[in-house]
C-alpha positions as a Markdown table, in Angstrom:
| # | Residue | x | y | z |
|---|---|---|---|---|
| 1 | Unk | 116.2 | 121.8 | 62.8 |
| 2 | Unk | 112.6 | 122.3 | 64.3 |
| 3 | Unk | 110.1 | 119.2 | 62.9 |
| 4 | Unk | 106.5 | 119.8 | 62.2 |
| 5 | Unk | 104.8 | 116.2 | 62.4 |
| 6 | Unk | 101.7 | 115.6 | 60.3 |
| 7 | Unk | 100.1 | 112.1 | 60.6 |
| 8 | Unk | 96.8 | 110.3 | 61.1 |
| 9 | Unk | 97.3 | 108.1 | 64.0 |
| 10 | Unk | 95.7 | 104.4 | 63.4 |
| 11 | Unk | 96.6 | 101.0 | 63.7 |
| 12 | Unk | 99.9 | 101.0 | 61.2 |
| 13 | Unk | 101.7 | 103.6 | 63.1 |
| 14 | Unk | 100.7 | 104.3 | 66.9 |
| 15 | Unk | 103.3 | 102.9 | 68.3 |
| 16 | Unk | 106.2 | 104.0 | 66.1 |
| 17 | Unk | 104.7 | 107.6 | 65.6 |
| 18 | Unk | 104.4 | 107.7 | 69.5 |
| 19 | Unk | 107.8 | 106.8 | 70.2 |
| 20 | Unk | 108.9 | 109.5 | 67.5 |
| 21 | Unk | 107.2 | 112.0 | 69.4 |
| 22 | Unk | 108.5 | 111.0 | 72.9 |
| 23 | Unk | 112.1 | 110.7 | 71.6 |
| 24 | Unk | 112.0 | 114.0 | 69.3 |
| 25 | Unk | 110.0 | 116.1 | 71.9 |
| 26 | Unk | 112.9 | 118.7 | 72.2 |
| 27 | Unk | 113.0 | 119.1 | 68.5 |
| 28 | Unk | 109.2 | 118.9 | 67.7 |
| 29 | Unk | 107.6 | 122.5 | 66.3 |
| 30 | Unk | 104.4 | 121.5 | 65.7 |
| 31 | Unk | 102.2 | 118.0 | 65.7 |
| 32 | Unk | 99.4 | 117.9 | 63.4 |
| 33 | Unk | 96.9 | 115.6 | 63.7 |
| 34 | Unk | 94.6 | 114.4 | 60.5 |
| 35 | Unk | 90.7 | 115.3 | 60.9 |
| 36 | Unk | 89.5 | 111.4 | 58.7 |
| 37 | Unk | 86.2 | 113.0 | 59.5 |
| 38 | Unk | 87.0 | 116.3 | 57.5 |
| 39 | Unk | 84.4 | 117.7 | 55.6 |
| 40 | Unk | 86.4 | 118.0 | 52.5 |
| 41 | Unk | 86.2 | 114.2 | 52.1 |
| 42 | Unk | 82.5 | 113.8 | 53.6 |
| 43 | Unk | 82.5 | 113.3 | 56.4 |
| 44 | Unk | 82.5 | 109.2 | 58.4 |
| 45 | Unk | 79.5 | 109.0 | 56.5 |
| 46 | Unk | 80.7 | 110.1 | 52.7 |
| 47 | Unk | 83.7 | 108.0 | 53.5 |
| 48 | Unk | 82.3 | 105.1 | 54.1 |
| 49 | Unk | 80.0 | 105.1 | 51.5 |
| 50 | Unk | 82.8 | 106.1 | 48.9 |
| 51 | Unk | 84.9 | 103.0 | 50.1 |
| 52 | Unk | 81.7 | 100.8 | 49.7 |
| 53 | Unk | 80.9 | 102.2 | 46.2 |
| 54 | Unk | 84.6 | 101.3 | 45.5 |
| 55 | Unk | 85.6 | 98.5 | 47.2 |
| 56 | Unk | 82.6 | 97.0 | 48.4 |
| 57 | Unk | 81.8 | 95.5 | 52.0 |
| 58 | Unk | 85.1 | 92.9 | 52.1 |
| 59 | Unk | 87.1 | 96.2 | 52.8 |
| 60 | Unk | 85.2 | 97.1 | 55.4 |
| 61 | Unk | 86.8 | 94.2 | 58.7 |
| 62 | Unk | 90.2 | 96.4 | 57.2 |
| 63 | Unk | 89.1 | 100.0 | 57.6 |
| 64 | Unk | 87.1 | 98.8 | 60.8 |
| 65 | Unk | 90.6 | 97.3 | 63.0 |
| 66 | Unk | 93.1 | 99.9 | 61.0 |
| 67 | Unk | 91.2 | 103.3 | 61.7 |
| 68 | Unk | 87.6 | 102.5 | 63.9 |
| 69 | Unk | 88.9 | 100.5 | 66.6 |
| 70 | Unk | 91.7 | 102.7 | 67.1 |
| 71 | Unk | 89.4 | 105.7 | 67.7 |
| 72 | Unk | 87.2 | 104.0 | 69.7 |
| 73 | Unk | 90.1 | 102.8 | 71.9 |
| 74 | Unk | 91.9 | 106.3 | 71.8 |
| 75 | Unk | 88.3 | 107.4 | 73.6 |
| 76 | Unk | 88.4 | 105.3 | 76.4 |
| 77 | Unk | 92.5 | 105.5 | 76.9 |
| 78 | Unk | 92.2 | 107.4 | 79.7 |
| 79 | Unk | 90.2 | 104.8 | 81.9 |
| 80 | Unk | 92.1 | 101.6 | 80.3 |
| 81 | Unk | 95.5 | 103.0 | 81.0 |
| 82 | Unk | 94.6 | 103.4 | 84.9 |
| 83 | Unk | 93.3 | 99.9 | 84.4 |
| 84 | Unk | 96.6 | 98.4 | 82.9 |
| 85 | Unk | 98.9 | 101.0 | 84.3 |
| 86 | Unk | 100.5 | 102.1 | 81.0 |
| 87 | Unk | 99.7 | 105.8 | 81.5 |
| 88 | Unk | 103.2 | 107.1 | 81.6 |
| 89 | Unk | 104.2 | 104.6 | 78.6 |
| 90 | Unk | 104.6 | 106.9 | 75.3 |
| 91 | Unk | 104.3 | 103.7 | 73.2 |
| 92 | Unk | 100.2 | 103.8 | 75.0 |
| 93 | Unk | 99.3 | 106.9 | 75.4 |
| 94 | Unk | 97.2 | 108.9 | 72.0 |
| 95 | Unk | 99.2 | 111.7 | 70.7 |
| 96 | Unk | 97.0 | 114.2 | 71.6 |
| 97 | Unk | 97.9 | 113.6 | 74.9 |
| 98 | Unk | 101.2 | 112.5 | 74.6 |
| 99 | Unk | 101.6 | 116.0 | 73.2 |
| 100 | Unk | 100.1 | 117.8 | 76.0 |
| 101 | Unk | 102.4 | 115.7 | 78.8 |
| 102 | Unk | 105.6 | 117.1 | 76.2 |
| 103 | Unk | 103.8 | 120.8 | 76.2 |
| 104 | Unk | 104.2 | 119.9 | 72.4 |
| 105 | Unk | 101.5 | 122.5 | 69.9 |
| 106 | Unk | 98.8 | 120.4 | 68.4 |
| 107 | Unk | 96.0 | 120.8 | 66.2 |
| 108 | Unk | 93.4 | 119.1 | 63.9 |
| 109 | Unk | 94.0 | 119.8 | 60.3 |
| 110 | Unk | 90.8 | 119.3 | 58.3 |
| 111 | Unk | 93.0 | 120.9 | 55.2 |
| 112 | Unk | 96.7 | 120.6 | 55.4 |
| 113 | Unk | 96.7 | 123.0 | 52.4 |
| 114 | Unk | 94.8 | 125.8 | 54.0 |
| 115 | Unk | 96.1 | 129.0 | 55.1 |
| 116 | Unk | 95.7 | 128.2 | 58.5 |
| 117 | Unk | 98.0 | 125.2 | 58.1 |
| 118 | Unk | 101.0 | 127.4 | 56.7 |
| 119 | Unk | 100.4 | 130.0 | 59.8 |
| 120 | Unk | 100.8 | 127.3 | 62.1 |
| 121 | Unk | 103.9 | 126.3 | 60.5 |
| 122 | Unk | 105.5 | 129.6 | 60.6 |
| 123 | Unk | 104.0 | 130.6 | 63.7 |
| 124 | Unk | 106.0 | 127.8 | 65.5 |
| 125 | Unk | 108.9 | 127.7 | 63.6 |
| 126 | Unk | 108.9 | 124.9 | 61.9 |
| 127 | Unk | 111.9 | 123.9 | 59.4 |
| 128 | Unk | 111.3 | 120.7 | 58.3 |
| 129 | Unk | 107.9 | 118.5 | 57.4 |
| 130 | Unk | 107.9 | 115.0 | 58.5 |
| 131 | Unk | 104.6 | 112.8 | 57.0 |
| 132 | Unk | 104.3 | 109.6 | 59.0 |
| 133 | Unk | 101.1 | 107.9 | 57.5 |
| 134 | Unk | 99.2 | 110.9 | 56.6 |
| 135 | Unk | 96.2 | 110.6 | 54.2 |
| 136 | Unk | 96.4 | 114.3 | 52.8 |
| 137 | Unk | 98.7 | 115.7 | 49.8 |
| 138 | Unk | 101.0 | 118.5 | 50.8 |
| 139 | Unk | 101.0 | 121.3 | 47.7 |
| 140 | Unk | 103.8 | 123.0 | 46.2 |
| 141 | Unk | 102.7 | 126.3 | 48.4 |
| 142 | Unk | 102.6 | 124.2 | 51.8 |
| 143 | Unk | 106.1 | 122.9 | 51.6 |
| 144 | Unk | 107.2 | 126.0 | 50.2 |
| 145 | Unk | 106.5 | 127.6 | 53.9 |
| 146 | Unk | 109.2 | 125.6 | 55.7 |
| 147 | Unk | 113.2 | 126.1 | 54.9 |
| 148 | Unk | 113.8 | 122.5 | 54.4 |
| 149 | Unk | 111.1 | 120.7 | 52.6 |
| 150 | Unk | 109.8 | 117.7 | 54.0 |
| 151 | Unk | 110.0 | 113.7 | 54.3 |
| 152 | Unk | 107.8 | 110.9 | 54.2 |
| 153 | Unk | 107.6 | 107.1 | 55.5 |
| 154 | Unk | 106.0 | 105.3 | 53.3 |
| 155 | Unk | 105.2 | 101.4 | 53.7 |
| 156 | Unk | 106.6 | 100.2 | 50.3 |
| 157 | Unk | 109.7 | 100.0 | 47.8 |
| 158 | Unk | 109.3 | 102.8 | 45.6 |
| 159 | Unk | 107.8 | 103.7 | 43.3 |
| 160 | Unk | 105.9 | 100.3 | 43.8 |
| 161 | Unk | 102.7 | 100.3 | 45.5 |
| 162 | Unk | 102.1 | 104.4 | 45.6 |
| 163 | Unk | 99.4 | 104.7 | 47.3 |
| 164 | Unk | 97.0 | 104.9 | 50.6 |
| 165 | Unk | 97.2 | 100.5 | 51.4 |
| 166 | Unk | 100.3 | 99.0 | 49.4 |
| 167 | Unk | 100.9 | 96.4 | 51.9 |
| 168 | Unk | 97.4 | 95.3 | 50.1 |
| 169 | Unk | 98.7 | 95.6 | 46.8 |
| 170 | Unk | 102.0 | 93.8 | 48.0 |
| 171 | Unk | 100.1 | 91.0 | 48.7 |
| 172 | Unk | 98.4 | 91.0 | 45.3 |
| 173 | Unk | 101.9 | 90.4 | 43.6 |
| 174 | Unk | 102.6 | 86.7 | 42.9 |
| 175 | Unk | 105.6 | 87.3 | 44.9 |
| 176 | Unk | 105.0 | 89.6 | 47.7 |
| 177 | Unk | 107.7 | 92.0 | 48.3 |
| 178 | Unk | 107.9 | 94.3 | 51.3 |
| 179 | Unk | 109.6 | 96.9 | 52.0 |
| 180 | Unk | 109.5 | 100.6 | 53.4 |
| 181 | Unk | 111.0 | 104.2 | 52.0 |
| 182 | Unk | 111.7 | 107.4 | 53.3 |
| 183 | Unk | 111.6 | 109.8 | 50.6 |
| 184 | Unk | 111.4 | 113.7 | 49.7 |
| 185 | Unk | 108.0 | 115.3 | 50.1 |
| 186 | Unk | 106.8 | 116.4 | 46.3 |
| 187 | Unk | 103.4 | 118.0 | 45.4 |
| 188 | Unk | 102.4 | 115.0 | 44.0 |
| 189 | Unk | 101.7 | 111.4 | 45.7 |
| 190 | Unk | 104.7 | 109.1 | 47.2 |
| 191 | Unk | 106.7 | 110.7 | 44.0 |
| 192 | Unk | 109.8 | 112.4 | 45.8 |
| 193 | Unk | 113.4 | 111.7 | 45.6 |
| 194 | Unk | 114.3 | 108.2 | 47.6 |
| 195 | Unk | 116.7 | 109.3 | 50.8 |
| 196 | Unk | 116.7 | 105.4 | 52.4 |
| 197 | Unk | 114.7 | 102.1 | 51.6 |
| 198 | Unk | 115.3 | 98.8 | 53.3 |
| 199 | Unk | 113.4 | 95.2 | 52.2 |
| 200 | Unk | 111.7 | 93.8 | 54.9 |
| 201 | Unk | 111.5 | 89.8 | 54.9 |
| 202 | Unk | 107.6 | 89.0 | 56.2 |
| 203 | Unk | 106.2 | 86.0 | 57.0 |
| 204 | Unk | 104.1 | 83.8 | 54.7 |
| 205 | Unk | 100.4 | 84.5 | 56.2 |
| 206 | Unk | 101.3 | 88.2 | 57.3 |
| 207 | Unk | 97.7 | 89.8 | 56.7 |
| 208 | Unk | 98.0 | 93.6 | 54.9 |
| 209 | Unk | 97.4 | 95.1 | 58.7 |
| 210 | Unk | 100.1 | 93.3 | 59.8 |
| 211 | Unk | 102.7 | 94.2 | 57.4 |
| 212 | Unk | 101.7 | 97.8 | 57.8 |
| 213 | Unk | 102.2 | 97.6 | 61.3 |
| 214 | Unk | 106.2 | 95.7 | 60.9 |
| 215 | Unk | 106.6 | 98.4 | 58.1 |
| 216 | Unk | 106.0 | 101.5 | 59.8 |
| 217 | Unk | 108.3 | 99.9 | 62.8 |
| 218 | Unk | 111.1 | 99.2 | 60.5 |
| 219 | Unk | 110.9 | 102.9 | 58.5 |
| 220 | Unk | 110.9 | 104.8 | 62.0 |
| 221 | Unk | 115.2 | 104.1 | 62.4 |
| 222 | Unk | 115.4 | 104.8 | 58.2 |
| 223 | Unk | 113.4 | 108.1 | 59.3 |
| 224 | Unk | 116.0 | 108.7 | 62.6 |
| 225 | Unk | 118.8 | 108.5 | 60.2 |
| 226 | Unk | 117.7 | 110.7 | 57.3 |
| 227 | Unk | 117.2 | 113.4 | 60.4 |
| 228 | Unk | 120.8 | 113.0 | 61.6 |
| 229 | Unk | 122.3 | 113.8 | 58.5 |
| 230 | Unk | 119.8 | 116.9 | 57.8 |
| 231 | Unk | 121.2 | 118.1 | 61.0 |
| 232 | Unk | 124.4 | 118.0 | 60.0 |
| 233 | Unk | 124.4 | 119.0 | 56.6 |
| 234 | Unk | 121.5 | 121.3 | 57.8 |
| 235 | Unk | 119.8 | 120.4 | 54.6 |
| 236 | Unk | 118.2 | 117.5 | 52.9 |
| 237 | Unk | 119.9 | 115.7 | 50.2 |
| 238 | Unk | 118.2 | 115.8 | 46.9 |
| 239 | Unk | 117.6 | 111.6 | 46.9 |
| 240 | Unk | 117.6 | 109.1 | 44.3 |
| 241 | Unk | 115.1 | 110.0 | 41.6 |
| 242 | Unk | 112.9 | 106.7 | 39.9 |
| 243 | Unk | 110.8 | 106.7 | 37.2 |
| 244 | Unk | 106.6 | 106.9 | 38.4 |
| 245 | Unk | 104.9 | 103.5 | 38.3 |
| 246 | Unk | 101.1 | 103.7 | 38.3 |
| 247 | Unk | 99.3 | 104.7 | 41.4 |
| 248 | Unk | 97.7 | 102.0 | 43.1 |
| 249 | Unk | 94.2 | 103.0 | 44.8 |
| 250 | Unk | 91.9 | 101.5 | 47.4 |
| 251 | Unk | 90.8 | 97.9 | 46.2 |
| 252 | Unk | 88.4 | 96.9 | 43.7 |
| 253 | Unk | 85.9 | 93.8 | 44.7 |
| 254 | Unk | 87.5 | 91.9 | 42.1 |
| 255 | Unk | 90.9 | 92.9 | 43.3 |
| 256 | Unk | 89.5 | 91.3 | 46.9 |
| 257 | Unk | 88.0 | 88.1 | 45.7 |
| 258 | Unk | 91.7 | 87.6 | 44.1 |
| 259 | Unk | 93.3 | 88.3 | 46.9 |
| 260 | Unk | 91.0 | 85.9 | 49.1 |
| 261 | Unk | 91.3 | 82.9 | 46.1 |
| 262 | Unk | 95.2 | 83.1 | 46.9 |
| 263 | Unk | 94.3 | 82.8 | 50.8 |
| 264 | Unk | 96.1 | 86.2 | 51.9 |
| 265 | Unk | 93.9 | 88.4 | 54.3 |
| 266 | Unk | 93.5 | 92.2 | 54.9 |
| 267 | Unk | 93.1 | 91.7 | 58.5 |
| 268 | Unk | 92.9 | 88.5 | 61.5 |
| 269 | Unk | 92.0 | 88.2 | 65.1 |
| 270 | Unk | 95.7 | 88.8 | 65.1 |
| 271 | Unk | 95.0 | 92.2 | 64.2 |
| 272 | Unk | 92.1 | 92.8 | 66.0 |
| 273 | Unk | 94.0 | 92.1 | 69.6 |
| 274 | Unk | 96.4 | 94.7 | 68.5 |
| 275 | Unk | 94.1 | 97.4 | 67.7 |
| 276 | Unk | 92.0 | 96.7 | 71.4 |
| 277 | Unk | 95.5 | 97.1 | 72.9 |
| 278 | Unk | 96.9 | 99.9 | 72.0 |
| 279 | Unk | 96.0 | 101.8 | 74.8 |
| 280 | Unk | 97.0 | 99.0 | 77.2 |
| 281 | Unk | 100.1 | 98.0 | 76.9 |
| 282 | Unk | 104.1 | 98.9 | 75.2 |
């Protein structure tokens, strides 16, 4: 069963979605890679002022050390893995060029919906869709062109927290509760039949990066399984169908100043170490 990858490589999922690619190199179609600076969604400079209009600047340290930083350091990789010596380390090494050392097929999708995007998946085969934080819907037509349908990780207990930041929304619960699902791709967001979910225990003070970070981690072996029993049913099982709870959305200011009056944080130097090393170091 040939995988086509689709994800948006950033702080949450580097290391997890590298060490996917390394292990599942044999059985890897296709790796596409997000464009966030797509014209569709306008651009660095259209998104920013969208999240600013919408969340206001407190979002900003978040979006900064989840997605900036990590393309800044994904720049200079080259030179800081001769530094530190991780060059031939999957876990530090950008997917880009992880895929080349594989001889994996890459490209940027700016539309995953496009034409262009269901040629690539039929030009290289491609049987199944695996979504591993990706920030664009998949339409009915898209998952249509591969025999098998698709899954996605997604950092929450369905259907709670649907969404592009639930660890935030996690947080904004009285009682935080974490968790992470692999589930059947549907044409509509995080809404597709449950195939495994595990709770994950967190630590009082874990910031939203953070968790997103432990999350993705502890879905990759939920996501290993689901793929070992496609391949030997060769098909995906239908899942466990819930009912849709409301889709939860990037912040609101108010939403922030709550979340800073009950002394949780988006992000912390914590963070911000992690995101400088992730082209340094396992």
């Amino acid at each position: 069963m040939r995988i086509a990858l689709f994800t948006l490589e950033a702080l949450a999922n580097a290391r997890p979605v590298r060490r996917f690619v390394a292990g599942h190199a044999a059985r890897i179609a296709f790796v596409g890679l997000s464009d966030p600076e797509r014209p569709s969604v306008g651009g660095l400079t259209g998104q920013v002022r969208r999240h600013l209009a919408r969340s206001g600047p407190g979002f900003l340290p978040y979006l900064a050390v989840n997605f900036g930083l990590p393309d800044i350091v994904r720049a200079l990789a080259p030179a800081t893995q001769r530094l530190a010596g991780s060059s031939a380390v999957p876990e530090a090494t950008p997917l880009a060029a992880l895929c080349r050392r594989h001889g994996l097929p890459h490209a940027t999708i700016a539309d995953v919906n496009a034409p262009e995007t269901t040629a690539l998946l039929r030009q290289h085969g491609a049987d199944l869709i695996v979504s591993f934080h990706f920030d664009q819907i998949f339409d009915a037509a898209t998952l249509a062109a591969v025999p098998t349908g698709g899954v996605n990780v997604h950092p929450s207990l369905l259907p709670r927290h649907r969404g592009p930041v639930p660890t935030l929304h996690a947080l904004m619960d009285e009682e935080p509760a974490f968790g992470v699902t692999v589930h059947r791709l549907a044409a509509a967001i995080d809404a597709g039949g449950i195939l495994a979910q595990e709770a994950v225990a967190l630590p009082p003070g874990t910031t939203a990066s953070r968790a997103a970070m432990r999350l993705h981690e502890a879905g990759l072996p939920l996501l290993e399984e689901v793929l070992e029993e496609a391949r030997r049913e060769d098909r995906l099982p239908a899942g466990r169908s819930v009912p849709l709870l409301p889709y939860c959305g990037f912040p609101t200011p108010a939403q922030l100043r709550a979340l800073r009056r009950r002394g949780r944080r988006l992000v912390d130097a914590g963070d911000l170490r992690e995101a400088l090393s992730l082209s340094l170091r396992p």
